[in-house]
C-alpha positions in Angstrom: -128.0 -139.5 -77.8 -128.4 -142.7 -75.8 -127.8 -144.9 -78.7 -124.9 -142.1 -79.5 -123.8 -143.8 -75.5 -124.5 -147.3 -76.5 -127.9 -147.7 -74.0 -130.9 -149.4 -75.5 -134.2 -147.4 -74.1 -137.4 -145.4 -75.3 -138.2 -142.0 -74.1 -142.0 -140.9 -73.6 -142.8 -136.8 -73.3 -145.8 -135.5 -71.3 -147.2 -131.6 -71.1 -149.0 -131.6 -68.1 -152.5 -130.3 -68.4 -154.0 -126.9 -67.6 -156.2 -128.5 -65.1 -153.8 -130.2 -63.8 -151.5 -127.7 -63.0 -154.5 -125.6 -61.0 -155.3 -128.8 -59.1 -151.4 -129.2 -58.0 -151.8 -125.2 -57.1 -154.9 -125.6 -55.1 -154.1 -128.6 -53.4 -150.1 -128.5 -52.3 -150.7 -124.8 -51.9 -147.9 -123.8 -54.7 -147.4 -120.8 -56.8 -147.1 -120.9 -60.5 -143.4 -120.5 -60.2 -143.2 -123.7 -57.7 -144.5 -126.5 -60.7 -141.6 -128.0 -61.6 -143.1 -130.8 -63.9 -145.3 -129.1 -66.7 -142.9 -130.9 -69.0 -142.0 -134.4 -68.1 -139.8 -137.1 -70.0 -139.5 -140.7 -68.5 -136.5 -142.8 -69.7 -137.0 -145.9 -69.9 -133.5 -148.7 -69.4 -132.7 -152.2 -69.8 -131.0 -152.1 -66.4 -130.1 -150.1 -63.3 -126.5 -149.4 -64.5 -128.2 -147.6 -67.4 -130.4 -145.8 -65.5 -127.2 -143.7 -63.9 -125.0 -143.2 -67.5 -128.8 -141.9 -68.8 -128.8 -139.3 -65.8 -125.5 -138.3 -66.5 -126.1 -137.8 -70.1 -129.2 -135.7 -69.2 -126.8 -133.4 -66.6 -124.4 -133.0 -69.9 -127.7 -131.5 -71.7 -129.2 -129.2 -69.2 -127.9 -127.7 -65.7 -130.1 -129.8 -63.3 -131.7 -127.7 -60.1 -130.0 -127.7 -57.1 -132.2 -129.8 -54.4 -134.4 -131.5 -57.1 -132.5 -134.6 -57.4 -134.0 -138.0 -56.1 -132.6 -141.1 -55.8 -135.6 -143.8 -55.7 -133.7 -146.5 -56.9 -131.2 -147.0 -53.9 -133.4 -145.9 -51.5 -136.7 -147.0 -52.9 -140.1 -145.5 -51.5 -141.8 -147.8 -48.7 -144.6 -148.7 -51.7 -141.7 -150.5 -53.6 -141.2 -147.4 -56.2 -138.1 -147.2 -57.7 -136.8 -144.3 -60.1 -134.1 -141.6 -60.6 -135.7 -138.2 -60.5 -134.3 -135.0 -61.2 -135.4 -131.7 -62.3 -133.7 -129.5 -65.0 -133.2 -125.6 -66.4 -134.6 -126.1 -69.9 -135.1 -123.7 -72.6 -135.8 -120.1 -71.3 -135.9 -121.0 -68.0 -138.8 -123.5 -68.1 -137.6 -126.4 -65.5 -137.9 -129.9 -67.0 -138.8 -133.2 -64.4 -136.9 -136.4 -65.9 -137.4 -139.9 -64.6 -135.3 -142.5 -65.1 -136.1 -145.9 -64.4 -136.0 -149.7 -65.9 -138.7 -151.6 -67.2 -139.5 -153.4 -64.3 -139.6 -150.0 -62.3 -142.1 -148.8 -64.8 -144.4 -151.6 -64.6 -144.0 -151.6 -60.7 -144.9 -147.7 -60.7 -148.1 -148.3 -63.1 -149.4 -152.1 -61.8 -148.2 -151.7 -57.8 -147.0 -154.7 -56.0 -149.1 -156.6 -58.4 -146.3 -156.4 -61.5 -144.2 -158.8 -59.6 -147.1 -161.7 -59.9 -147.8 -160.7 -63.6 -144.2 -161.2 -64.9 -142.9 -163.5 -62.4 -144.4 -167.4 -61.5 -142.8 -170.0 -59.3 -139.6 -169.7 -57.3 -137.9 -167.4 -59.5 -135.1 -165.4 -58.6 -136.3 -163.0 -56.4 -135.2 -159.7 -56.8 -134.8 -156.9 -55.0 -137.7 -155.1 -55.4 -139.6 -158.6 -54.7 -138.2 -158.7 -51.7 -139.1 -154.8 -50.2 -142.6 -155.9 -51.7 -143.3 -158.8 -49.6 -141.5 -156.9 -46.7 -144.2 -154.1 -47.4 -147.0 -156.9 -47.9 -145.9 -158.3 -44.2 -146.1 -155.0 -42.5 -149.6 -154.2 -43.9 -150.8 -157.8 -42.7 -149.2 -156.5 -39.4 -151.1 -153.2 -39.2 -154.7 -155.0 -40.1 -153.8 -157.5 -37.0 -153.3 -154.7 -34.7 -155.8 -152.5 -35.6 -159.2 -152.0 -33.6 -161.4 -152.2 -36.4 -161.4 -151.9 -40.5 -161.3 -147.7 -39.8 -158.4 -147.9 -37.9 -156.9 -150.0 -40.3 -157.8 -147.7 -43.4 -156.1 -144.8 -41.2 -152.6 -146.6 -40.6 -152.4 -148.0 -44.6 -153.3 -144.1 -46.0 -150.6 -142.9 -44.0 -148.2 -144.8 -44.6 -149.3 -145.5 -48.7 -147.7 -142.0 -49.8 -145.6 -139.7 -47.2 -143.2 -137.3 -48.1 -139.8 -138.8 -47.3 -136.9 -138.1 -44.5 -133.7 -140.8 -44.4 -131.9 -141.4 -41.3 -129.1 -143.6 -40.8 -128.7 -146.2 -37.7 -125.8 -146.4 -35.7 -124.3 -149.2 -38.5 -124.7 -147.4 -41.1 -128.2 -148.9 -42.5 -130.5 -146.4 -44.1 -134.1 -146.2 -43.0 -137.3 -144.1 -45.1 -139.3 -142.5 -43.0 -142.3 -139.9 -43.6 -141.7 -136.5 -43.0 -142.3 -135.5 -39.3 -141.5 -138.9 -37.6 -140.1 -139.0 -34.4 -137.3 -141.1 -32.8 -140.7 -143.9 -31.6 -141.6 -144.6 -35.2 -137.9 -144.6 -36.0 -137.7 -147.2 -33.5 -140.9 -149.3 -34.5 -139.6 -149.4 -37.7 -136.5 -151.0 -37.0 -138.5 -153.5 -35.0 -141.8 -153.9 -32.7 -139.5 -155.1 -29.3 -137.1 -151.9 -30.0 -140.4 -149.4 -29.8 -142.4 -151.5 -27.2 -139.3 -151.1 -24.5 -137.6 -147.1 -26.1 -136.8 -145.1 -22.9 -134.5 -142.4 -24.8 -132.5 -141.8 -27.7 -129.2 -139.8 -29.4 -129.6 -138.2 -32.3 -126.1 -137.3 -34.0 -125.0 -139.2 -30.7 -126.4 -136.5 -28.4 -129.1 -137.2 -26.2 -132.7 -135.7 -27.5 -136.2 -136.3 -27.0 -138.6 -139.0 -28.0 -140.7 -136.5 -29.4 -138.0 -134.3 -31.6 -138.9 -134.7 -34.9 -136.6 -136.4 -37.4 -134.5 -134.6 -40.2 -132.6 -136.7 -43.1 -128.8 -137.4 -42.4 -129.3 -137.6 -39.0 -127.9 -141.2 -37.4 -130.4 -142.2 -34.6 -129.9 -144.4 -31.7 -132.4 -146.2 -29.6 -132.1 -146.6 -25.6 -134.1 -149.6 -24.7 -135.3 -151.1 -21.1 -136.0 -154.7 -20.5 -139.0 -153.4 -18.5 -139.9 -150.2 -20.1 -143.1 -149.8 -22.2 -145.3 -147.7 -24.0 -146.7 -144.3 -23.3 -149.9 -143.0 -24.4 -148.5 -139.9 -24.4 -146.6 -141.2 -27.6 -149.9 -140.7 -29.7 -149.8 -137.3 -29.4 -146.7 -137.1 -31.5 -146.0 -140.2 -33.7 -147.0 -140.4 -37.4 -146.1 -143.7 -38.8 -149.0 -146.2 -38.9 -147.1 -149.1 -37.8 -146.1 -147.4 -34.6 -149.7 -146.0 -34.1 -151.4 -149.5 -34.3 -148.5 -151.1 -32.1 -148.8 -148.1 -29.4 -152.6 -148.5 -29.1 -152.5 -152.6 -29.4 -150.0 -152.6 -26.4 -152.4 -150.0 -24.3 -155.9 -152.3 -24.9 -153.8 -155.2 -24.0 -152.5 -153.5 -21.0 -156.0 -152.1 -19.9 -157.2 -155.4 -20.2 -154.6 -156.8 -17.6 -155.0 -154.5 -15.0 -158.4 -154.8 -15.6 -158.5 -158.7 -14.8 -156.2 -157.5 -12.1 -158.3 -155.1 -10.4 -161.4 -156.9 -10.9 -159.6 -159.8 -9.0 -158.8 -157.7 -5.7 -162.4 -156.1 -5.6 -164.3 -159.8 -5.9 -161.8 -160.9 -3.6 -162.8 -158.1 -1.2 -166.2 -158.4 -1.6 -166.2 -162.0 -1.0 -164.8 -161.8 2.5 -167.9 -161.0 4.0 -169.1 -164.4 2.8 -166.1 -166.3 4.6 -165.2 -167.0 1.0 -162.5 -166.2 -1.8 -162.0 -166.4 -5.4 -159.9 -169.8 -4.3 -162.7 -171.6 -2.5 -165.6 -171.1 -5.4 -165.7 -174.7 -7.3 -164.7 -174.3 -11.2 -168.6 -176.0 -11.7 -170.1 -173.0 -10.0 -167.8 -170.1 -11.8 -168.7 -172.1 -15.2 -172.3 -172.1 -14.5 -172.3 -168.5 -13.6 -170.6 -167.7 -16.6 -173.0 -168.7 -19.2 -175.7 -167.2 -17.2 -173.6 -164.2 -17.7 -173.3 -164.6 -21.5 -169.2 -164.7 -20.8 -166.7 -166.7 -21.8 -163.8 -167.0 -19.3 -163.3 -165.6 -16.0 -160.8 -163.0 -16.8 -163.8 -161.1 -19.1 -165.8 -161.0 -15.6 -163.0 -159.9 -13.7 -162.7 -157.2 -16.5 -165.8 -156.4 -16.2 -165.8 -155.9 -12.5 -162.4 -153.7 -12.7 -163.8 -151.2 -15.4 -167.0 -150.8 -13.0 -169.4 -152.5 -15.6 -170.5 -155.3 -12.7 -171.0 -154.4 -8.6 -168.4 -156.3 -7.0 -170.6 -157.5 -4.0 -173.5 -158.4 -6.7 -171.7 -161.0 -8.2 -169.9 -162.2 -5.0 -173.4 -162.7 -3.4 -174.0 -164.9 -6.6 -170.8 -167.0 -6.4 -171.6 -167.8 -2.8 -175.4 -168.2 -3.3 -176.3 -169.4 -6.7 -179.7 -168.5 -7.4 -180.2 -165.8 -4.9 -181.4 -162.2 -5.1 -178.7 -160.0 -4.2 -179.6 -157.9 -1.7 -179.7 -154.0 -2.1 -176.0 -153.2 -0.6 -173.9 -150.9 -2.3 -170.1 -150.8 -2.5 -170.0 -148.6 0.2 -172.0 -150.1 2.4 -169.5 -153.2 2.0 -166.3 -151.8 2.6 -167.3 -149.6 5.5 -167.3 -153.1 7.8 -164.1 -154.7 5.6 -160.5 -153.1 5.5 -160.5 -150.3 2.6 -159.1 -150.8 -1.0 -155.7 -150.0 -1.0 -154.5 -147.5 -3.7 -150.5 -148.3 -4.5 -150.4 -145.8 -7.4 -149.0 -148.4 -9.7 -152.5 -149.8 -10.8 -151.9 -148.3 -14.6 -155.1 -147.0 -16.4 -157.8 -148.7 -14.6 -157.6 -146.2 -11.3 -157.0 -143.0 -12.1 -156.9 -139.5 -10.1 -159.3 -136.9 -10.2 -158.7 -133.6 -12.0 -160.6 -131.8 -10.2 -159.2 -132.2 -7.1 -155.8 -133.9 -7.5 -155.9 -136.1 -4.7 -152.1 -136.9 -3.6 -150.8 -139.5 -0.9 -151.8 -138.5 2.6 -155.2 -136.7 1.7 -158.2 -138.1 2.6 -159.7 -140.2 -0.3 -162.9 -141.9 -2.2 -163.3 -143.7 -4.9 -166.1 -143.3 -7.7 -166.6 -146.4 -9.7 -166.8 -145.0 -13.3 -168.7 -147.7 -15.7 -166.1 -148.6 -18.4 -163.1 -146.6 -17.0 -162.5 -148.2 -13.7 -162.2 -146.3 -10.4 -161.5 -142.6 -10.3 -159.8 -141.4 -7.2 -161.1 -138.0 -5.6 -160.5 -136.4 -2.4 -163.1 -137.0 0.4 -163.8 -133.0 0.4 -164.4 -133.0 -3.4 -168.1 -131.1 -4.6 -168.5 -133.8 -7.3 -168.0 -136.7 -4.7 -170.7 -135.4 -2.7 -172.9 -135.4 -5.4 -172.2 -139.1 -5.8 -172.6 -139.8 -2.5 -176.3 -139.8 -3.0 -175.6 -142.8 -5.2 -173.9 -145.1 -2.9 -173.0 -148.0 -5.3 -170.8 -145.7 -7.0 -169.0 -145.0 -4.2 -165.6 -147.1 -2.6 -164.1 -146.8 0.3 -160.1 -146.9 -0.6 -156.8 -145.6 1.1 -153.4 -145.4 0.2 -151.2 -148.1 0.7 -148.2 -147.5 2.9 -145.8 -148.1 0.3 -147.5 -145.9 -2.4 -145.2 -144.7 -5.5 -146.0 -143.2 -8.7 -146.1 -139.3 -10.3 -149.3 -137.3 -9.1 -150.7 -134.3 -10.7 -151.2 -131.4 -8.3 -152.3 -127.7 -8.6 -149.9 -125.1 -7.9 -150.6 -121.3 -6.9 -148.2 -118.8 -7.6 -148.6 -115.1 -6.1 
């Protein structure tokens, strides 16, 4: 028939195996009645024109099942796949799974990105299937940069190797692919990283919806952005794509790590006032030296040391001041009852964090618990786990709130 229609192309048959078809069952959780592809053709074309008078041909044969139809080819998968695929009533019922697709498509579907560099050389014309490959290249070079470690890494590439596909449209019209279950964040990392660094809101269908509202195809979705806006943690909870994941968490290390240094800085600066000294008035010779006896390289990984609570404050003041002295046995607490108490502005960010077993809120009394690795962690002064660390005094800070204090805080409510 397709030489009947003028199109040069091969056909190749499949009947899917007995096993197979169990394995499909156990593992997508299907009936019998839901496999769809015990018998498969593939079509294969000289080009993509071909590939749509060969699907029509195929309709003209057999009624094709409502719902079943895929078009790969215009909107190809975020691996680079490209194919018509459509599912008909056959003889007696039986449904039949064609795919239609050009010879390019079919070496790209069995060889990967790879196909392009085993029939292409040089500066050929690049196509555009070449092009979404290198695209896809870039974003998985993009994912390994942000990544924590190779695990994290492995995690972000299997998600995004083979998801079940929704489209949405942006506000111009441009189609976008993403996975089933994506949210208006990963929608917005994948149109770039700026757009989901600094999303505040968005309109779905041009009405206003949350961030974490999961996606449906046909929907148009549009971004709110804030020059000063960033990411939430919260967003984990909710978003699926790996390129969003590993932007989210690359943003919060970063961001720990600044108000880290940051913290770090005010406490050593504190700490040094009892020595008539600051930060400012320590010779660059004398912070260098102390450094490699610290095994550190720069001065911010010792301030970040000193805001996560990994180094005492005092300890490495007395140092700074004294090279070569024995601290003496003074605790945190012991320092800040004769200086003016740290000063809590609730805009610290995640290296000073609140209590939950208390909630302490502005205007209660308040201590802080130096925490090894996470910081300081704010209780009130009546809280049973404080006075437990009260017997362990170079855990302990003295802090207050600031006058100016601002920021959300968690509290307890009781209804009766």
């Amino acid at each position: 028939r397709l030489e009947e229609e003028g199109l040069k192309g091969r056909v190749v048959g499949r009947e899917k195996h007995l096993y197979s078809i169990y394995s499909k069952m156990k593992n997508q959780r299907k009936s019998f009645d839901d496999i769809m592809d015990m018998f498969a053709f593939r079509i294969i074309v000289d080009k993509v024109d071909s590939c749509y008078r060969a699907l029509g041909i195929v309709h003209n044969f057999y009624k094709p099942i409502p719902g079943r139809f895929k078009d790969y080819i215009a909107i190809p998968k975020a691996n680079g796949y490209q194919s018509l695929h459509t599912t008909l009533f056959g003889m007696h019922g039986v449904p039949i799974e064609i795919q239609i697709r050009t010879q390019e498509m079919e070496d790209m579907a069995n060889n990967g990105i790879a196909a392009h560099w085993l029939y292409k050389s040089g500066e050929e014309a690049l196509s555009g299937s070449h092009a979404r490959t290198r695209q896809w290249l870039k974003g998985v070079l993009e994912l390994q940069k942000n990544a924590g470690d190779s695990l994290e890494f492995i995690e972000n590439v299997k998600i995004d190797l083979f998801p079940d596909e929704i489209y949405v449209f942006t506000p111009k019209g441009h189609i976008l692919e993403l996975p089933k279950g994506a949210t208006a964040v990963d929608y917005a990392f994948a149109v770039h990283t700026d757009v989901g660094n600094t999303c505040v809101a968005c309109r779905i269908n041009k009405r206003l919806a949350s961030l974490s509202q999961p996606l449906q195809s046909g929907q148009t979705v549009e971004v709110v952005t804030a020059p000063g806006a960033r990411p939430n943690a919260a967003w984990l909870n909710f978003v699926v794509t790996g390129k969003a994941r590993s932007n989210i968490r690359h943003f919060l290390k970063n961001q720990r790590r600044n108000e880290s240094v940051a913290l770090g800085r005010r406490l050593l600066n504190k700490a040094l006032v009892s020595f008539d000294s600051s930060l400012e008035q320590i010779s660059v010779e004398v912070i260098r030296k102390q450094l490699s006896v610290f095994s550190l390289s720069d001065l911010d990984e010792l301030l970040e040391d000193i805001g996560l609570g990994n180094r005492m404050a005092y300890i490495v003041a007395k140092i700074l001041v004294e090279p070569g002295s024995l601290p003496e046995n003074k605790s945190q607490l012991d320092l800040s009852n004769s200086e003016k108490p740290l000063s809590i502005r609730g805009s610290e960010g995640m290296v000073i964090s609140f209590g939950k077993c208390c909630y302490p809120i502005p205007g209660d009394p308040v201590v802080g618990h130096v925490s090894s690795g996470r910081g300081i962690v704010i209780h009130t002064d009546s809280c049973p786990n404080v006075s437990e660390i009260r017997h362990n005094p170079e855990k302990v800070l003295e802090v207050e709130w600031d006058k100016e204090v601002s920021g959300e805080f968690t509290v307890e409510l009781s209804v009766e």
